[in-house]
C-alpha positions in Angstrom: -22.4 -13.3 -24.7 -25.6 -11.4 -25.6 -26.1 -8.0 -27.5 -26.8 -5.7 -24.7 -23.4 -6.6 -22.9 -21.4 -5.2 -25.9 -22.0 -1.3 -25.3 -21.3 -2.1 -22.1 -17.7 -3.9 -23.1 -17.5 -1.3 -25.3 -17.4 1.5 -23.2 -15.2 0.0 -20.3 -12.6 -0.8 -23.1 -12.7 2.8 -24.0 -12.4 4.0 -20.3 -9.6 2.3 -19.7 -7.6 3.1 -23.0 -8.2 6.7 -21.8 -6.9 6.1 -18.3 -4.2 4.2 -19.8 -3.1 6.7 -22.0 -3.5 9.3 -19.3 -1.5 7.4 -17.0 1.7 6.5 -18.9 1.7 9.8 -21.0 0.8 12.6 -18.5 4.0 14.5 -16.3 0.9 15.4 -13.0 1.3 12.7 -10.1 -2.7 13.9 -10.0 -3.8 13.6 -13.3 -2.0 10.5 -13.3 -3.8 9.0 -10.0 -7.4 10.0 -11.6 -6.2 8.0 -14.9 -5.4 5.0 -12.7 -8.8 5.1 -11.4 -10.4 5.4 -14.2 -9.0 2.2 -15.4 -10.3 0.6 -11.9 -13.8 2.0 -12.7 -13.7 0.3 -16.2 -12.7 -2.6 -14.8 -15.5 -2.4 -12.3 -18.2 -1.8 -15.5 -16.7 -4.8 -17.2 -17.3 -6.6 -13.9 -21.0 -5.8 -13.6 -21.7 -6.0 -17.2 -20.8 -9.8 -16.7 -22.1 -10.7 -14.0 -25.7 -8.9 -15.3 -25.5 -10.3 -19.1 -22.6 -12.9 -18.8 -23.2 -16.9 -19.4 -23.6 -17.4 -16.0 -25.4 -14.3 -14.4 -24.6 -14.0 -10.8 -23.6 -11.7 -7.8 -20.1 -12.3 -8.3 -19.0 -10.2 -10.2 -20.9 -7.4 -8.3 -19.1 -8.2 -4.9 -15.7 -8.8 -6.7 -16.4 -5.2 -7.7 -17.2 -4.0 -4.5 -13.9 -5.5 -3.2 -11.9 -3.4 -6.0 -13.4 -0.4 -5.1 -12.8 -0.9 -1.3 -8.6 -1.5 -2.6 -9.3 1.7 -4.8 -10.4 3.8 -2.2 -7.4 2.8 0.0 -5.2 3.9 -2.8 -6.6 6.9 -3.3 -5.8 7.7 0.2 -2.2 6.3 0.4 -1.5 7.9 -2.9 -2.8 11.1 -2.0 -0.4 11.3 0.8 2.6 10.1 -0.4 2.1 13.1 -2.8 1.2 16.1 -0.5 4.4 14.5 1.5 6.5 15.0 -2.0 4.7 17.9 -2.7 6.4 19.5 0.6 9.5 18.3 0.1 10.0 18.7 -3.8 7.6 21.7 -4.6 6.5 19.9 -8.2 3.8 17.9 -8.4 6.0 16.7 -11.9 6.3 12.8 -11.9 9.7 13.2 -13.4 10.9 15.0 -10.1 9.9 12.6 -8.0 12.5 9.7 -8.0 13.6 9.7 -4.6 11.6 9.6 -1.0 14.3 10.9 0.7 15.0 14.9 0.7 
């Protein structure tokens, strides 16, 4: 591992200790569905950084990436509906509040 992949590292380690912290800590479904992808995203710049500057540069880590942002995107949308469907029935968008599907 060279020099120029450490900021990279370094950044997508801070990313997703944000995202982390955001999702375990925070009491909005939202917030807590934009901390979740920002985990994925650092987990996508860790991706790229290694398959640019890894041992072995190749495209593989670039279409594994690709892939994860295809899985985020479909969570995104699933997740967004489940909560405008909890939203309706429950009136909070508290995650607390929201241990049952059923009304």
């Amino acid at each position: 591992m060279t020099d120029t992949v450490l900021p990279y590292l370094t950044l997508g380690a801070i990313l997703f200790c944000v995202g982390l912290y955001g999702a375990l800590t925070k009491k909005n479904a939202v917030v807590v569905l934009l901390s979740i992808e920002l985990m994925l995203n650092a987990v996508n710049l860790n991706l790229v950084a290694f398959s640019k500057f890894g041992v072995n540069p190749s495209l593989q880590g670039q279409i594994f990436s690709l892939f994860n942002m295809t899985v985020a995107a479909a969570e995104v949308a699933i997740g967004i509906a489940i909560l405008i469907a909890l939203y309706r029935n429950k009136g909070t968008s508290n995650v607390d509040e929201m241990n049952e599907l059923k009304r």
